[in-house]
C-alpha positions in Angstrom: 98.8 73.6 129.5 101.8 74.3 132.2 103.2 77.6 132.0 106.3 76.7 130.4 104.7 75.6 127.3 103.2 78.7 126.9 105.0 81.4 124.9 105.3 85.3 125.2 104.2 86.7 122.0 106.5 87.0 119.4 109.2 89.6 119.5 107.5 92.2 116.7 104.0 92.0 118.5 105.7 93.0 122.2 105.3 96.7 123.5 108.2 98.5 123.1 107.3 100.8 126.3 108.5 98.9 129.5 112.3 99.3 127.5 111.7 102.7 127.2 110.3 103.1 131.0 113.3 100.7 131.7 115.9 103.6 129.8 113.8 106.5 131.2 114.3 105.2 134.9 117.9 104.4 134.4 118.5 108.4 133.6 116.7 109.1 137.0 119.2 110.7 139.7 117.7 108.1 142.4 119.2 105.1 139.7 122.0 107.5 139.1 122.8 107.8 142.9 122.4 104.0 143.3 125.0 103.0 141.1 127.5 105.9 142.1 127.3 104.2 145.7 127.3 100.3 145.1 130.1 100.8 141.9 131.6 104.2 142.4 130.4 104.7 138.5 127.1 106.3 137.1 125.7 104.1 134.5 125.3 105.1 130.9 122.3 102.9 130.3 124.1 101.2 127.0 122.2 98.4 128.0 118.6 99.8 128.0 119.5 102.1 124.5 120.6 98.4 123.2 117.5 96.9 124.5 115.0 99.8 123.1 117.2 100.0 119.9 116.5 96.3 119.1 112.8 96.6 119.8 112.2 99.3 117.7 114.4 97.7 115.0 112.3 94.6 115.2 109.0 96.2 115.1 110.2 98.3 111.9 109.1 97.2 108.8 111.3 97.6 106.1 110.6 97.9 102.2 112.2 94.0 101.9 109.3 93.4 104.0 106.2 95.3 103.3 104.0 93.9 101.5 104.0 95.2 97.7 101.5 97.9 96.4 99.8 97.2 93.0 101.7 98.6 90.4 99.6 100.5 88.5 95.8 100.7 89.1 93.3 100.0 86.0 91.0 102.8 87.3 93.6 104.7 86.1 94.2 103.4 82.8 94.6 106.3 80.1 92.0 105.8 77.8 92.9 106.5 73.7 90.9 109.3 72.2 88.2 106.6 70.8 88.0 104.6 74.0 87.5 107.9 76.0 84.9 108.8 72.9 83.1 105.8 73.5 83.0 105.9 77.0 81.4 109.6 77.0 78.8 108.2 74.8 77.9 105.3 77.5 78.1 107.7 80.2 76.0 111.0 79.1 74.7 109.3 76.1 75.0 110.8 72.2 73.2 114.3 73.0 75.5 115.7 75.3 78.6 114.4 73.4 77.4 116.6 70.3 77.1 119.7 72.1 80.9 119.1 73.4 81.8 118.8 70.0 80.3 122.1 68.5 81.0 124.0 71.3 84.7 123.2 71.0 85.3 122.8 67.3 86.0 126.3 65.6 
């Protein structure tokens, strides 16, 4: 396959990082010093902030975007006094459900 048919990877699966060594370099005083002498202006790196900004944005996921949690989980279904009854009864079995019982009844 030639080269040009191949593609970078999409935009949200690039490293952010060479942008941000990009924005850190242009805040050097060797960069600085550079553009003082060829413009006669220091640069304010709008550029690279623009660059990094979009990056980051694109790499974001937002809540339009995220995939949706279940609503409500059935392990945490509230059980009705019989259902929870019942499901002592399966669990610990009819012994220990009658000593719960006299203990707490007055």
């Amino acid at each position: 396959m030639p080269e040009s048919d191949r593609s970078e990877d999409p935009p949200e699966k690039q490293s952010c990082v060479p942008l941000f060594d990009a924005l850190w370099f242009c805040y050097s005083p060797v960069y600085q010093m550079q553009q003082y002498y060829k413009f006669g202006k220091a640069d304010d790196c709008s550029g690279q902030w623009s660059n990094l900004y979009n990056c980051l944005k694109s790499r974001t996921k937002f809540k339009a975007k995220a995939p949706e949690a279940p609503k409500k989980h059935p392990l945490w279904n509230i059980r009705t006094p019989e259902e929870a009854e019942e499901y002592w009864r399966k669990q610990y079995g009819e012994s220990n459900f009658a000593g719960q019982q006299k203990a707490g009844t007055k």
